[in-house]
C-alpha positions as semicolon CSV with decimal commas, in nm:
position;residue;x (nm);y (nm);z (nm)
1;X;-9,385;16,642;-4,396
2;X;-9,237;16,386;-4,676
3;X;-9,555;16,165;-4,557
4;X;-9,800;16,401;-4,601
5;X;-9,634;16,557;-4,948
6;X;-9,590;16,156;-5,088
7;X;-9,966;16,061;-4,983
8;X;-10,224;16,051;-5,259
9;X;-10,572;16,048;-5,198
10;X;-10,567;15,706;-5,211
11;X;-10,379;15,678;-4,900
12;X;-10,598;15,923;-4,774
13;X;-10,923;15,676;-4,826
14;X;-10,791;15,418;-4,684
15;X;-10,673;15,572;-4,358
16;X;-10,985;15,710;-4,343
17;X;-11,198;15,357;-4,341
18;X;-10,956;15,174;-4,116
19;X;-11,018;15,401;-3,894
20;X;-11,378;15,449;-3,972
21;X;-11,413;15,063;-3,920
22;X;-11,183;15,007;-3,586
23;X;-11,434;15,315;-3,437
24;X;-11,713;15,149;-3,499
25;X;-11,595;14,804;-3,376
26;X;-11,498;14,975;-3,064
27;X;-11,815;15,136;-3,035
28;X;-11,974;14,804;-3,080
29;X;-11,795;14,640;-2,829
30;X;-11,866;14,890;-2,567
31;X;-12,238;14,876;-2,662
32;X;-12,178;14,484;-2,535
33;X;-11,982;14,601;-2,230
34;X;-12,252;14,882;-2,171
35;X;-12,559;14,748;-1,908
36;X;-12,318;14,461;-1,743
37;X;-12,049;14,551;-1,420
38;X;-11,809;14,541;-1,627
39;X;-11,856;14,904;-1,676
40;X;-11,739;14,978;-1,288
41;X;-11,444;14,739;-1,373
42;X;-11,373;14,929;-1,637
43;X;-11,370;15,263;-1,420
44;X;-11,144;15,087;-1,192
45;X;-10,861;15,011;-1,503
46;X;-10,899;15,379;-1,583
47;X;-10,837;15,471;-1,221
48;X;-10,510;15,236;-1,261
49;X;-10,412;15,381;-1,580
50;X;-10,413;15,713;-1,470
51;X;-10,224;15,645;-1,136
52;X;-9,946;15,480;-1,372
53;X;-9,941;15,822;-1,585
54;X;-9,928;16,039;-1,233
55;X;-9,644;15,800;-1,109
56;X;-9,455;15,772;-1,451
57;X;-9,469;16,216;-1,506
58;X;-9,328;16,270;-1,172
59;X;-9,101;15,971;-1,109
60;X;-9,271;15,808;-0,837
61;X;-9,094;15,493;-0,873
62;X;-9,202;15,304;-0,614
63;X;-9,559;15,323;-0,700
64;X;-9,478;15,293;-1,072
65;X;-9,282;14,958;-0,970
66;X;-9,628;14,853;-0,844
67;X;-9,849;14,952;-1,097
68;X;-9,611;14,744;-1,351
69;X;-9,619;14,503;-1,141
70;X;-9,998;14,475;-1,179
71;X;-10,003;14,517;-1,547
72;X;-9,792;14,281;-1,579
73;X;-10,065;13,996;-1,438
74;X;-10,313;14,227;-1,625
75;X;-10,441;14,023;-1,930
76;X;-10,470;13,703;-1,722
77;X;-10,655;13,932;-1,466
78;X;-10,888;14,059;-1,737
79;X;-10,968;13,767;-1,904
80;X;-11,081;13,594;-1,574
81;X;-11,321;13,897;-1,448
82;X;-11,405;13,994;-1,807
83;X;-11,476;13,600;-1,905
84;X;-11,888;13,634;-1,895
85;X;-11,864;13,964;-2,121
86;X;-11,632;13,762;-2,369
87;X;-11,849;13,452;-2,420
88;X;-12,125;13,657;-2,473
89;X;-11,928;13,875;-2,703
90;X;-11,824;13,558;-2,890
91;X;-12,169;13,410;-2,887
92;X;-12,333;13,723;-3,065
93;X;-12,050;13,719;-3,320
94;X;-12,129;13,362;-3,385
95;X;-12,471;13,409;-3,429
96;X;-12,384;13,756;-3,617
97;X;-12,553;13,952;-3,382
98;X;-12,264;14,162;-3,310
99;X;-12,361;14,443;-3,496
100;X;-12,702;14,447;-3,441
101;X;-12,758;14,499;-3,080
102;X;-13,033;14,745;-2,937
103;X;-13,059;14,831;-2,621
104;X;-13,364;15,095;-2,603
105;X;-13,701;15,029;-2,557
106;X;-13,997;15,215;-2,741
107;X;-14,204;15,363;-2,475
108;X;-14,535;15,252;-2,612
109;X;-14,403;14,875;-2,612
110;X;-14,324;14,961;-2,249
111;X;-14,668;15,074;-2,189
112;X;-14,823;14,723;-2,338
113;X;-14,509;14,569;-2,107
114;X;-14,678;14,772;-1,809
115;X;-14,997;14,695;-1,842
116;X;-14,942;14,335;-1,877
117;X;-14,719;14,302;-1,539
118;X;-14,987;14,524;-1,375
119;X;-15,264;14,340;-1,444
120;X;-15,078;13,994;-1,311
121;X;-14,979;14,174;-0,991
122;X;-15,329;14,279;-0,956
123;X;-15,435;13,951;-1,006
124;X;-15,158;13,772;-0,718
125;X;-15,247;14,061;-0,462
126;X;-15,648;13,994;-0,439
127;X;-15,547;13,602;-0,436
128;X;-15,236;13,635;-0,222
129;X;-15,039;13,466;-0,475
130;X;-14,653;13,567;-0,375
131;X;-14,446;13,682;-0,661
132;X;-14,102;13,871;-0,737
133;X;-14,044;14,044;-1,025
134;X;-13,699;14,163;-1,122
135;X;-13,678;14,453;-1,367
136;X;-13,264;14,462;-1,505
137;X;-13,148;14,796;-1,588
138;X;-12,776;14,894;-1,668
139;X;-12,611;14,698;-1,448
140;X;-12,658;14,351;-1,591
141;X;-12,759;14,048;-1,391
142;X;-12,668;13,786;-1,658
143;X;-12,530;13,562;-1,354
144;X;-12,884;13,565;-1,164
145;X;-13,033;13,474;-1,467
146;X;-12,787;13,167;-1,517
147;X;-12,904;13,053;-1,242
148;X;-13,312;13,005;-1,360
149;X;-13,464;12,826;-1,615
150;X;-13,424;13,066;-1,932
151;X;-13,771;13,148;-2,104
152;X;-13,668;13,446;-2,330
153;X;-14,080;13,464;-2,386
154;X;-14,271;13,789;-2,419
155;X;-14,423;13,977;-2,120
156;X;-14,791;13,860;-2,093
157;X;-14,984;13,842;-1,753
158;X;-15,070;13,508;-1,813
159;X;-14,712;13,354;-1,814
160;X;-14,667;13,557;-1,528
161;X;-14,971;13,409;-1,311
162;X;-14,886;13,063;-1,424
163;X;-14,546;13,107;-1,346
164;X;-14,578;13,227;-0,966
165;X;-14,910;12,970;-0,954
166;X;-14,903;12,763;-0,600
167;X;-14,662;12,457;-0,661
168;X;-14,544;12,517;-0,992
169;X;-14,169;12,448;-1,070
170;X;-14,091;12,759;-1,093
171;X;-14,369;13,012;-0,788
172;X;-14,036;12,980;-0,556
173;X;-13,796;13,184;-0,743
174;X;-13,796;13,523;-0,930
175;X;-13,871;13,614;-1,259
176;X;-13,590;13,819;-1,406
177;X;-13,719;14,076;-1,727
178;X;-13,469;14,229;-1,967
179;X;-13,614;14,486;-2,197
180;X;-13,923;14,305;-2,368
181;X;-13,868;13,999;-2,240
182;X;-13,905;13,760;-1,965
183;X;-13,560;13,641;-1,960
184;X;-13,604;13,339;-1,692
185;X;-13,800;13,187;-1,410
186;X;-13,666;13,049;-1,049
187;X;-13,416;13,285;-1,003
188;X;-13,202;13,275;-0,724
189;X;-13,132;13,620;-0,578
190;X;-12,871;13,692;-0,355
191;X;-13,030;13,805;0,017
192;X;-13,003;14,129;0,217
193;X;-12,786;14,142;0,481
194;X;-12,930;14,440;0,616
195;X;-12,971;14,418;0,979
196;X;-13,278;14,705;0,984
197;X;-13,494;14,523;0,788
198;X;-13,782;14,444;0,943
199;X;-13,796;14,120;1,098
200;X;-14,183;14,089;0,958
201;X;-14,010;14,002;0,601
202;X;-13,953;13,674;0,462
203;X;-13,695;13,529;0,199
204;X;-13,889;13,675;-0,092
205;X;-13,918;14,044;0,051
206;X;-13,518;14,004;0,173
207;X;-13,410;13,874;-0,185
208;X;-13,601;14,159;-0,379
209;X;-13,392;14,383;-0,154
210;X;-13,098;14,217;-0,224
211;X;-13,059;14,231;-0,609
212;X;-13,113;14,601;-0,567
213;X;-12,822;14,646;-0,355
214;X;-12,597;14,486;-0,572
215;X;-12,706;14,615;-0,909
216;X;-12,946;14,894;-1,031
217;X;-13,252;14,651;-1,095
218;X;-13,613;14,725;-0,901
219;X;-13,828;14,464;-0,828
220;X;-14,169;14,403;-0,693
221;X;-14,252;14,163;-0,489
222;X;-14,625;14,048;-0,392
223;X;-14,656;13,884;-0,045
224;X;-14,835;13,525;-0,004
225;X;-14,930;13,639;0,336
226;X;-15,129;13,978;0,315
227;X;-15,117;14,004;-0,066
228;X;-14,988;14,334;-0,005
229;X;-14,753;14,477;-0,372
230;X;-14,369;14,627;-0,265
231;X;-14,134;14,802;-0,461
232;X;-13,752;14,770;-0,396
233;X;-13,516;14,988;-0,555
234;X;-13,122;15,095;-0,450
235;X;-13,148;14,890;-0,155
236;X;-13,472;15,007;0,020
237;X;-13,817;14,906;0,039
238;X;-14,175;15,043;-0,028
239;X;-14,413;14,864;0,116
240;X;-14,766;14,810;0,037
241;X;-14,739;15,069;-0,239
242;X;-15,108;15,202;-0,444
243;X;-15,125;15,129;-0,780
244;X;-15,105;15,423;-0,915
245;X;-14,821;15,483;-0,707
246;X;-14,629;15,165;-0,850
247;X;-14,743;15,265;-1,195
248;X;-14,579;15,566;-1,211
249;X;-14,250;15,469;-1,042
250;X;-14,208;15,216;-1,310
251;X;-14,261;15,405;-1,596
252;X;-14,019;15,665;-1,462
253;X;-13,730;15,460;-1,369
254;X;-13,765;15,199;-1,722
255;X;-13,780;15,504;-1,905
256;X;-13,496;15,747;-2,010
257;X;-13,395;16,043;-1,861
258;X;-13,511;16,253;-2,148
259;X;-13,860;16,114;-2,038
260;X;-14,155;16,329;-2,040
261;X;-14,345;16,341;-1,661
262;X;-14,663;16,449;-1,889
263;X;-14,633;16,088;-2,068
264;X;-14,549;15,923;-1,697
265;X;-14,870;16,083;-1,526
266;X;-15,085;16,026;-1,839
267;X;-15,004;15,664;-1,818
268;X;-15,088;15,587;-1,431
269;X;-15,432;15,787;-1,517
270;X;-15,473;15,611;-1,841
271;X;-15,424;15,247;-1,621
272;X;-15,649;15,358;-1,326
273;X;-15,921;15,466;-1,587
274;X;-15,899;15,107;-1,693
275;X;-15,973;14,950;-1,328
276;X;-16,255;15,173;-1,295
């Protein structure tokens, strides 16, 4: 009571903006966090925390010898699986981009990002030109992009034909987009093991199926053999998928939730208009 009696407003103020500013670096940093795995890794320390609370309230001691035990070797063990999240937390703050991070996409960008990818898919199918496309969503695939030759280039259907163009450096691998950008070419994806896939699919097909199993992303992949456009998403495939069919899946899942289906449907109409 003494504190609260002795404090002037003063005091007041500047309790106020430190914690004003500490919220809103912690809210920064989980903007960084937010879209990568560490987010399920993050889940898991929670889960730990907790079952140190449970064991601590009702004397559990054995299991609270263990979960000290583990906290112990904690830092080291964060440092290690958080160490891509903290260089790229350190490279934004040295390029003072810290603070300035979006993550959302305008939907009519989207739509321009749409109809450029469209109209290069079109354009592989009829020639038979095979392609993957990787679309990153919340789970980030930073490491898969490591592994390409970074572009950071805006979405345009030419890039993208050139790109996947017979016996260029780069028609082998995957292109990997991140918001409004092509983020890199010749990608290496990790493969399916899946042992129901059909036997008729190749490397690319098996790859596109891959990155979906380990992370959120979709991808569509265009084979060289029949030209025919699939969609992969949370592990499983759609096969020779209509355009209007593809369309609309896209725009729903690189949307929001808060998404209209009036805006999704007036899209895929607005595109097949256009092919007409």
């Amino acid at each position: 009571m003494s504190y609260l009696t002795d404090s002037t407003w003063q005091d007041w103020l500047k309790d106020i903006i430190d914690v004003g500013i500490v919220s809103f670096i912690i809210y920064k940093l989980i903007l960084i966090v937010k879209g990568t795995r560490a987010v399920q890794l993050l889940k898991g320390i929670f889960v730990l925390v907790a079952t140190w609370a449970i064991s601590t309230w009702f004397n559990l001691y054995t299991l609270k010898w263990l979960m000290n035990q583990m906290f112990t070797w904690g830092i080291i063990t964060v440092v290690i699986i958080f160490q891509p999240e903290l260089r790229r937390a350190l490279e934004q703050l040295g390029r003072g981009n810290l603070f300035s991070r979006t993550s959302s996409i305008e939907r009519n960008a989207l739509s321009e990002q749409l109809e450029e990818i469209i109209r290069a898919v079109q354009h592989m199918s009829k020639r038979k030109i095979g392609a993957l496309i990787v679309f990153e969503r919340k789970t980030g695939v930073s490491e898969l992009i490591e592994s390409g030759i970074p572009l950071e280039s805006r979405i345009s259907s030419e890039l993208l034909i050139n790109i996947f163009t017979p016996n260029s450096p780069l028609h082998d691998g995957a292109v990997i987009i991140r918001g409004s950008q092509i983020m890199a070419a010749g990608c290496y994806l990790p493969l399916s093991e899946n042992p129901f896939i059909s036997k008729e699919l190749g490397t690319r097909h098996r790859a596109a199926i891959g990155v979906s199993e380990v992370s959120d992303a979709l991808s569509v992949t265009v084979s060289e053999e029949t030209g025919q456009v699939s969609l992969s998403i949370n592990g499983m495939i759609v096969r020779d998928i209509n355009e209007e069919s593809l369309i609309s899946k896209l725009f729903e899942e690189l949307t929001s939730n808060d998404g209209k289906d009036k805006e999704k449907r007036g899209f895929a109409a607005l595109w097949k208009r256009k092919g007409e």
